[in-house]
mmCIF file of the C-alpha atoms, coordinates in Angstrom:
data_MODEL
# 
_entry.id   MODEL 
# 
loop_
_atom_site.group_PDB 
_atom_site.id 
_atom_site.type_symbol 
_atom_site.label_atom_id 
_atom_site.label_alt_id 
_atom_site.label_comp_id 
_atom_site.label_asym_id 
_atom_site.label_entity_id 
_atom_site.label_seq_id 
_atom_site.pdbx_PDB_ins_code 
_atom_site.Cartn_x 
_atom_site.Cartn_y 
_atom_site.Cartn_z 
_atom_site.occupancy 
_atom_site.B_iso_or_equiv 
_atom_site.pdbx_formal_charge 
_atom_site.auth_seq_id 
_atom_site.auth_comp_id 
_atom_site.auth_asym_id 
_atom_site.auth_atom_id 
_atom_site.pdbx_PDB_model_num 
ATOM 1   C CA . UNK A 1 1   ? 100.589 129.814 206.058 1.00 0.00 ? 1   UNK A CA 1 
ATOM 2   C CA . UNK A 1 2   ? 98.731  128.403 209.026 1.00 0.00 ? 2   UNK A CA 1 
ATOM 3   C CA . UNK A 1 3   ? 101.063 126.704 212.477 1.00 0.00 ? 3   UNK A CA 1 
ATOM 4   C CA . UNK A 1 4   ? 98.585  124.192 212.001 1.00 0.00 ? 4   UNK A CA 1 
ATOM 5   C CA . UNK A 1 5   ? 99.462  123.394 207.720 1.00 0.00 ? 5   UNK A CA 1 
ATOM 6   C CA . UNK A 1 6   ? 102.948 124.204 208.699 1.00 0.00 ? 6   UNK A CA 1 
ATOM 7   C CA . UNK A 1 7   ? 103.112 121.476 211.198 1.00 0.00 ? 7   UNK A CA 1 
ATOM 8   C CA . UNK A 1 8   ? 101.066 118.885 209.230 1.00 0.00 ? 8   UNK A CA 1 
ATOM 9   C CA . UNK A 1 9   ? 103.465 119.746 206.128 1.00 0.00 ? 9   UNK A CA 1 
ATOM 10  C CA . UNK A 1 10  ? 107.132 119.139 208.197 1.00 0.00 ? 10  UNK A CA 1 
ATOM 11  C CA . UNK A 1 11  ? 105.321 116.127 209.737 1.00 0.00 ? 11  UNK A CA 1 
ATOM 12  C CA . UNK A 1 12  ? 104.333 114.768 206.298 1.00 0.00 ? 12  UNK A CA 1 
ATOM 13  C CA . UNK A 1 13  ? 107.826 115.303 204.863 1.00 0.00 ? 13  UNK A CA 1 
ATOM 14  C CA . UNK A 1 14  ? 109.425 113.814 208.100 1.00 0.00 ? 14  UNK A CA 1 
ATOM 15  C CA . UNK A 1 15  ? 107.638 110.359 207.842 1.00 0.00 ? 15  UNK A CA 1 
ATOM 16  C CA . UNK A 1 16  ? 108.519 110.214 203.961 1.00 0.00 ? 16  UNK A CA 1 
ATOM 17  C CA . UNK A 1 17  ? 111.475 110.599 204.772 1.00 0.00 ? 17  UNK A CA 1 
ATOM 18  C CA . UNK A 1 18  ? 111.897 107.750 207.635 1.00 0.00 ? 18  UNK A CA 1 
ATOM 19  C CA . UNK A 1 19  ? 109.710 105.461 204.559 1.00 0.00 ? 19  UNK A CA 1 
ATOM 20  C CA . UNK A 1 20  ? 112.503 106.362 202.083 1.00 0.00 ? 20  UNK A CA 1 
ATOM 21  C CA . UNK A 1 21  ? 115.461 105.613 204.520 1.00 0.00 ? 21  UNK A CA 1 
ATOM 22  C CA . UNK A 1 22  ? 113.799 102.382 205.613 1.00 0.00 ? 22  UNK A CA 1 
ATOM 23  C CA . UNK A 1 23  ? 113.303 101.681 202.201 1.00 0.00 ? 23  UNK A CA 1 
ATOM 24  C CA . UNK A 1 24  ? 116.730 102.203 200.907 1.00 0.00 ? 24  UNK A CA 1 
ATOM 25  C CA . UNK A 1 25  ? 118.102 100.979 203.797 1.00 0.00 ? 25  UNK A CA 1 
ATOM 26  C CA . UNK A 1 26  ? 115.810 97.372  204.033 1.00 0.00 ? 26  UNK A CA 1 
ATOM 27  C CA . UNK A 1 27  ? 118.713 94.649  204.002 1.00 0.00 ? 27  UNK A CA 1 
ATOM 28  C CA . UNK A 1 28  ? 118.499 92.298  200.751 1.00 0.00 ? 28  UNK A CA 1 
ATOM 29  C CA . UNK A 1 29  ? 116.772 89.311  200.720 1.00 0.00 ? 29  UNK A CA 1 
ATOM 30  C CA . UNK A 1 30  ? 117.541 85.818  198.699 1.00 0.00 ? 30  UNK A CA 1 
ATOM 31  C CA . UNK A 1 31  ? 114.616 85.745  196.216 1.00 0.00 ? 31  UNK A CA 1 
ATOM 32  C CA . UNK A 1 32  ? 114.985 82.044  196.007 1.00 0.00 ? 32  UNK A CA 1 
ATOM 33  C CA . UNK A 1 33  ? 114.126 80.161  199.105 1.00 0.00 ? 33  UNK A CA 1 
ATOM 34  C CA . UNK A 1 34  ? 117.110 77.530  198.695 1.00 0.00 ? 34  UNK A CA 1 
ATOM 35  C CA . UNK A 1 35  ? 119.704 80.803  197.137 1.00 0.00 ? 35  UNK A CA 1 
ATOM 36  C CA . UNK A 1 36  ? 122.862 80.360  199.455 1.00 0.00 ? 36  UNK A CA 1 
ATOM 37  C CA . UNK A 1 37  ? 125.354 83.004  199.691 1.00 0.00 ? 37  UNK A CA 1 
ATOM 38  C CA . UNK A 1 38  ? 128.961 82.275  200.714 1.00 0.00 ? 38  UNK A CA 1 
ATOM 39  C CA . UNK A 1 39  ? 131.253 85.225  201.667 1.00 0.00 ? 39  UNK A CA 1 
ATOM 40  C CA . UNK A 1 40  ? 134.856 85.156  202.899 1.00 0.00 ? 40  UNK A CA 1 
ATOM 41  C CA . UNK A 1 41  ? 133.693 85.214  206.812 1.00 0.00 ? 41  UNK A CA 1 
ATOM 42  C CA . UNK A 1 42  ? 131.512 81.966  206.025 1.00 0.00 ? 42  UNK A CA 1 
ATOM 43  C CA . UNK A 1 43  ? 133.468 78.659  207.946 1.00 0.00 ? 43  UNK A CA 1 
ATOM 44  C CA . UNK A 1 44  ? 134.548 76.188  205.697 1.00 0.00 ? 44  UNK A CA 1 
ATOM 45  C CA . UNK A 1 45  ? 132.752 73.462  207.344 1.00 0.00 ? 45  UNK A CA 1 
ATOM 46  C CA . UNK A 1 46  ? 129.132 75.145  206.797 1.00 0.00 ? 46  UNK A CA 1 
ATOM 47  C CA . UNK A 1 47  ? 129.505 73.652  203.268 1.00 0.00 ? 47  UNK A CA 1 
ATOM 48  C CA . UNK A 1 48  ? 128.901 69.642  202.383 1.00 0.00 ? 48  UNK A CA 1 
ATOM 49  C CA . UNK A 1 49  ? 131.824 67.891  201.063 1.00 0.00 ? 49  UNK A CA 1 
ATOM 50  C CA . UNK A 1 50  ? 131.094 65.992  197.630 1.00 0.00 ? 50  UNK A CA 1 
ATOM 51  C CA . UNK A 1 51  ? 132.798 62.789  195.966 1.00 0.00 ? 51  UNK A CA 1 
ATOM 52  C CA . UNK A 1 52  ? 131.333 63.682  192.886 1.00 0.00 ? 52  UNK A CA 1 
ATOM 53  C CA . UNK A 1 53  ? 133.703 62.830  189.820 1.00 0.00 ? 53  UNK A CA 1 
ATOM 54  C CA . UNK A 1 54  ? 133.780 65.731  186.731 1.00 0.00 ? 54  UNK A CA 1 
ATOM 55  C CA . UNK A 1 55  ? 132.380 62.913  184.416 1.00 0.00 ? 55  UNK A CA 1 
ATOM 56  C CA . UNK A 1 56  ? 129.182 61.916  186.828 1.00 0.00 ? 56  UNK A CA 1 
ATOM 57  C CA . UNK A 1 57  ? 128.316 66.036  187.282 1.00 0.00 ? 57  UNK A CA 1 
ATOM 58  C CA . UNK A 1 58  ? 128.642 66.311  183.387 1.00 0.00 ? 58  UNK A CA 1 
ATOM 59  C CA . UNK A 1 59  ? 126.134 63.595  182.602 1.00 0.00 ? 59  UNK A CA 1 
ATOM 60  C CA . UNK A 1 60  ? 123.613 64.802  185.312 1.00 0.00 ? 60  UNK A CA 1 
ATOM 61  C CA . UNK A 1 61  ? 123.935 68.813  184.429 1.00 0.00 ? 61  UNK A CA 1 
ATOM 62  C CA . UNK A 1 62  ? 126.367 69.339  181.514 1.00 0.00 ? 62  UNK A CA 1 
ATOM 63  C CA . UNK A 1 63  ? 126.868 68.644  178.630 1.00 0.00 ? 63  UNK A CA 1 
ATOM 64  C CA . UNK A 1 64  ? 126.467 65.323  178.690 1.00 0.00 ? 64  UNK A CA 1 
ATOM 65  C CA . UNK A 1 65  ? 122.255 65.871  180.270 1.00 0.00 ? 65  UNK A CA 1 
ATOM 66  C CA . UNK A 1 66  ? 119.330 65.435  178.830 1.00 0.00 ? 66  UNK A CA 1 
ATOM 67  C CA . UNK A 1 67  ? 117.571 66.871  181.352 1.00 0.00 ? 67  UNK A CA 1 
ATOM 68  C CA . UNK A 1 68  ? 115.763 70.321  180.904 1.00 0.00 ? 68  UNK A CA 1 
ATOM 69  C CA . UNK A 1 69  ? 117.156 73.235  181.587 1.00 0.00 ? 69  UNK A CA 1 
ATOM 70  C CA . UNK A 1 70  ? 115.072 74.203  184.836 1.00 0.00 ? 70  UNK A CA 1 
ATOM 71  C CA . UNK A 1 71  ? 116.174 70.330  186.146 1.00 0.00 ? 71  UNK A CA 1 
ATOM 72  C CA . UNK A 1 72  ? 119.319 71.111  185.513 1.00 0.00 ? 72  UNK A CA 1 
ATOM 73  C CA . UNK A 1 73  ? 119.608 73.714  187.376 1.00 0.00 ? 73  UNK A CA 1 
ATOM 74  C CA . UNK A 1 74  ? 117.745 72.295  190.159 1.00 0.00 ? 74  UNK A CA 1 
ATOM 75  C CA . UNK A 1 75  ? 119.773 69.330  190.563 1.00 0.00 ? 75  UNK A CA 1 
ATOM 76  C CA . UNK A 1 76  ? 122.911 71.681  190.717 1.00 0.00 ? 76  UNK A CA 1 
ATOM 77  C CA . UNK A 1 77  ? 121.680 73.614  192.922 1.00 0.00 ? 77  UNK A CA 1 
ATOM 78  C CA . UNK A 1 78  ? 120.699 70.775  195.364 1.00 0.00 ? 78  UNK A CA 1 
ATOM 79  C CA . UNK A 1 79  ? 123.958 68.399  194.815 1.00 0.00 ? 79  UNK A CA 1 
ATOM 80  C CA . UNK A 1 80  ? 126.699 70.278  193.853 1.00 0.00 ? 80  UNK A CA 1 
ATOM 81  C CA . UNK A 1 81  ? 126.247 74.354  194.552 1.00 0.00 ? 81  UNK A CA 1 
ATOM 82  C CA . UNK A 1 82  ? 128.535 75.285  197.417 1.00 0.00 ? 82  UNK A CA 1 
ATOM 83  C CA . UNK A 1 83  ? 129.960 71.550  197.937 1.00 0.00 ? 83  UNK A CA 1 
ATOM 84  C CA . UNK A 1 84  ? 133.862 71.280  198.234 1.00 0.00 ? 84  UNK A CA 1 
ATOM 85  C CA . UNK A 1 85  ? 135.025 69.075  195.360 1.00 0.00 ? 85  UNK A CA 1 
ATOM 86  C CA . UNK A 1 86  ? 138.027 66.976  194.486 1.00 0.00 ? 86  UNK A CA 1 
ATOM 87  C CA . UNK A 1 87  ? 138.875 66.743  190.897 1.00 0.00 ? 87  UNK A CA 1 
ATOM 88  C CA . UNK A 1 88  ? 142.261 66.526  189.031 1.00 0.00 ? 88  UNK A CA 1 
ATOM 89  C CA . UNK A 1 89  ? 142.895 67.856  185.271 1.00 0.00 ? 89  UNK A CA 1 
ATOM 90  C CA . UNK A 1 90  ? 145.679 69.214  182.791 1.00 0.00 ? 90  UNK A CA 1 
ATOM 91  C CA . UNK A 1 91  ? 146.389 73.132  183.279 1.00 0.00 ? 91  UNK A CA 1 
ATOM 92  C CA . UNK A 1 92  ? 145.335 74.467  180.287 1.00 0.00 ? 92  UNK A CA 1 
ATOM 93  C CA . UNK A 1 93  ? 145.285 78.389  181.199 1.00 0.00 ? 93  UNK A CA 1 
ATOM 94  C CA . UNK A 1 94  ? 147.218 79.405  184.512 1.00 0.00 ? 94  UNK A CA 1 
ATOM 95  C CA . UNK A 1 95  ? 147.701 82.935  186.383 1.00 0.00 ? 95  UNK A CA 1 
ATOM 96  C CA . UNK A 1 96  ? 148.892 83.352  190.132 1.00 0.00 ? 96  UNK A CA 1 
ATOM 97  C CA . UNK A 1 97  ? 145.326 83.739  191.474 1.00 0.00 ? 97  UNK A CA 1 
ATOM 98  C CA . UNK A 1 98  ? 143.377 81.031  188.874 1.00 0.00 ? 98  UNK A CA 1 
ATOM 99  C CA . UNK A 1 99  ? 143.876 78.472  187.007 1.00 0.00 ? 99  UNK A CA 1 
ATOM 100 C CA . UNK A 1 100 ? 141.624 76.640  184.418 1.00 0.00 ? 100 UNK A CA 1 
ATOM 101 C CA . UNK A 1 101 ? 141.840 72.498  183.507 1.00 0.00 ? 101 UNK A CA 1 
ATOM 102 C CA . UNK A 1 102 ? 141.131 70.260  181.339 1.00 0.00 ? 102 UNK A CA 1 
ATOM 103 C CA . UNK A 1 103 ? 139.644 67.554  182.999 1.00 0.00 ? 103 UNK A CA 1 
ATOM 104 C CA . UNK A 1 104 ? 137.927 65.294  180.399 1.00 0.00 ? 104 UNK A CA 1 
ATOM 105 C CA . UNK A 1 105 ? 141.182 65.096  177.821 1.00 0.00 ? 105 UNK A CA 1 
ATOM 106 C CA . UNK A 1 106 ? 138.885 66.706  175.148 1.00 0.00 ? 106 UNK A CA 1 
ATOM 107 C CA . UNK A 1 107 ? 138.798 70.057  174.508 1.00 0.00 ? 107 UNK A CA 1 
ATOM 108 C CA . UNK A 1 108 ? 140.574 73.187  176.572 1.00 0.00 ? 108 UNK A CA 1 
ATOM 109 C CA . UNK A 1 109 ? 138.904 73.828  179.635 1.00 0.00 ? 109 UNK A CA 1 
ATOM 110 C CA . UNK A 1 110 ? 136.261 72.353  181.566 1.00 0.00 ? 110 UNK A CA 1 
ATOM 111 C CA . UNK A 1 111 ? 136.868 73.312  185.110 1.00 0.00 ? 111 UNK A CA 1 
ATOM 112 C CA . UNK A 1 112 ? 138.212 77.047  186.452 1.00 0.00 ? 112 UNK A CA 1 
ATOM 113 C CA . UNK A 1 113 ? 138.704 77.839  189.909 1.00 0.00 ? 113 UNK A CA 1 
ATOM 114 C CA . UNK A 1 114 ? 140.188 81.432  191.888 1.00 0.00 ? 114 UNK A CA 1 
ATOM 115 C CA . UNK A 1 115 ? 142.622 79.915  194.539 1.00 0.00 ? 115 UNK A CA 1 
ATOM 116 C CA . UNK A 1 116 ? 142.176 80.641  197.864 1.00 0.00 ? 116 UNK A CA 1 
ATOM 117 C CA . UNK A 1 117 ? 146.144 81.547  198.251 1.00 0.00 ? 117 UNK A CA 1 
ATOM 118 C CA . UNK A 1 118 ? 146.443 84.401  195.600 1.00 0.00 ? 118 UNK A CA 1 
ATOM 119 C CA . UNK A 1 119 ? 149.941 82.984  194.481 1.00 0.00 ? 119 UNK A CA 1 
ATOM 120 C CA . UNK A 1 120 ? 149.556 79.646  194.951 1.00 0.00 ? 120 UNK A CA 1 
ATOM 121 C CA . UNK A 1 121 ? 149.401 79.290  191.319 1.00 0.00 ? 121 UNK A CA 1 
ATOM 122 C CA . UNK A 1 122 ? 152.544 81.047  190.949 1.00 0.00 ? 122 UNK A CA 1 
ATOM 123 C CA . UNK A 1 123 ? 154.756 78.224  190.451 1.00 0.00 ? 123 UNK A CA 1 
ATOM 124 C CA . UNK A 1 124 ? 152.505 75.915  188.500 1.00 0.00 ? 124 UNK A CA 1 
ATOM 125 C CA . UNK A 1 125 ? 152.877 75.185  184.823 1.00 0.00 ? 125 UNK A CA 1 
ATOM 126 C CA . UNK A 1 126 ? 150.647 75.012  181.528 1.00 0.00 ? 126 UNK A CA 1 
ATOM 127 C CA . UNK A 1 127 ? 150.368 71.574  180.715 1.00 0.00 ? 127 UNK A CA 1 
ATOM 128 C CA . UNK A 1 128 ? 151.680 69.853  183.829 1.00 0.00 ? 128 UNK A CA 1 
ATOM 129 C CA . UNK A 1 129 ? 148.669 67.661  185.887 1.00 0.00 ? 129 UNK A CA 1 
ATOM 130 C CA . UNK A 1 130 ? 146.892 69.306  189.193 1.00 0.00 ? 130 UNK A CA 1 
ATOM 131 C CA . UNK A 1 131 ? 144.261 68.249  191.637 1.00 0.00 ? 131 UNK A CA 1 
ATOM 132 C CA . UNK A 1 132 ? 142.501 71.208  193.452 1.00 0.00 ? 132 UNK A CA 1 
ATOM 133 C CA . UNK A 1 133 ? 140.014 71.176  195.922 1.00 0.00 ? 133 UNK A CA 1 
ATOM 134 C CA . UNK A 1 134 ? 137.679 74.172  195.676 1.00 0.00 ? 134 UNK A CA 1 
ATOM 135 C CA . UNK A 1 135 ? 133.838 75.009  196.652 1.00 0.00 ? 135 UNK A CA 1 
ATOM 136 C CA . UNK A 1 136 ? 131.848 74.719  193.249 1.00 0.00 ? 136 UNK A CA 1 
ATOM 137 C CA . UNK A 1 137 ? 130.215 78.057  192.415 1.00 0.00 ? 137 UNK A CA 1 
ATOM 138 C CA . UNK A 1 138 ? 128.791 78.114  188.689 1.00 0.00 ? 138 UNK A CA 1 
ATOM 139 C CA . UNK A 1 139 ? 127.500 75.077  186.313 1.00 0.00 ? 139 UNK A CA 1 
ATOM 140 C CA . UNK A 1 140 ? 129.482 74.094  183.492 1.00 0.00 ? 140 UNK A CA 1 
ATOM 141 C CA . UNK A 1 141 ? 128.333 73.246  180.153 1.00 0.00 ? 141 UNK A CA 1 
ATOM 142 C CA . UNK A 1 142 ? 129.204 72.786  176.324 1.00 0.00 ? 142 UNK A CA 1 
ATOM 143 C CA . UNK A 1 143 ? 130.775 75.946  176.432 1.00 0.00 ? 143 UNK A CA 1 
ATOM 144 C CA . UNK A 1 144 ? 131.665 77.659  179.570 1.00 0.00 ? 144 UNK A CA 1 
ATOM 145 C CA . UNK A 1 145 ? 133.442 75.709  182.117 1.00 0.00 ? 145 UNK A CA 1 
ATOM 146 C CA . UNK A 1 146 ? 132.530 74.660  185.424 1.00 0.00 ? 146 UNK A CA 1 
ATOM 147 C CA . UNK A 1 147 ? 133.802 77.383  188.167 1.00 0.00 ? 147 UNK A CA 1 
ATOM 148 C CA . UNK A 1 148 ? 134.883 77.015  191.877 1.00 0.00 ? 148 UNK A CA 1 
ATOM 149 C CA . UNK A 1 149 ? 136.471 79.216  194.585 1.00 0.00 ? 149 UNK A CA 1 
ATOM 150 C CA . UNK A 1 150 ? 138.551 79.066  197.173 1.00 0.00 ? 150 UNK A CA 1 
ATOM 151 C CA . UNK A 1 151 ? 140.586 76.246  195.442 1.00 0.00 ? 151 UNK A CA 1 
ATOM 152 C CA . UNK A 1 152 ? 143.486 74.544  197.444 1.00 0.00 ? 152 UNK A CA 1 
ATOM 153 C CA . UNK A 1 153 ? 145.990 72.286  195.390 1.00 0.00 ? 153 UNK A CA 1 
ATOM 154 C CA . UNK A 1 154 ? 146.090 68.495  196.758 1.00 0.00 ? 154 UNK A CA 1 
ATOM 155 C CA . UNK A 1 155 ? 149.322 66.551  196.861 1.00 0.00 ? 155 UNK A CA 1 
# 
């Protein structure tokens, strides 16, 4: 082999491999212009507070809506996607970490939420009434509840 196809060859296999590296190395990107990503490290005061009640969010993108889908989700998205909310319910599943609620009186569970103190569910009970505070993460519906994180219980 030639010094001169030798040389062209390792240069050729050293710039594929800075293209792969980049590549693989390229930091993700949001593929939605108005996507918001909350991690741990993220200040609590970066997201909006909401007065929304679990009834008005229901009749705008639950159950309740007669919106389409694709409104839906942009209204939830817009009004109530990473907003601390206030809302109050019946335990109706509990661990130290979660707990789920009935808020409505019908049915088993319309609201579930990971506490920001892993225990602080430890000394709850089934049954008994609790009002959390917790950043809203996932839409609710007919059949999957509405999820938050970083829930605090309000006295």
């Amino acid at each position: 082999m030639s010094p001169k196809r030798t040389i062209g060859i390792v240069l050729a296999v050293g710039i594929a491999y800075i293209v792969i590296k980049g590549v693989i190395n390229e930091p993700t990107k949001p593929t939605n212009s108005t996507a918001s990503t909350y991690t741990a490290s993220t200040p609590v005061t970066e997201h909006p507070e909401s007065t929304a009640t679990y009834n008005q969010v229901n009749a705008d993108i639950g159950c309740k809506s007669t919106y389409s889908d694709q409104k839906k989700d942009d209204i939830f998205n817009a009004k109530y996607k990473n907003h601390w909310m206030t809302w109050k319910g019946e335990i109706a599943l509990l661990e130290s970490d979660e707990a789920s609620l009935n808020v409505d009186g019908v049915g088993t569970q319309d609201l579930q939420v990971d506490f920001a103190d892993k225990q602080a569910g430890y000394d709850l009970s089934k049954g008994s009434q609790l009002k959390v505070r917790f950043l809203m993460k996932t839409a609710g519906g007919c059949f999957l509840p509405f999820s938050g994180q970083d829930a605090t219980v309000v006295r």
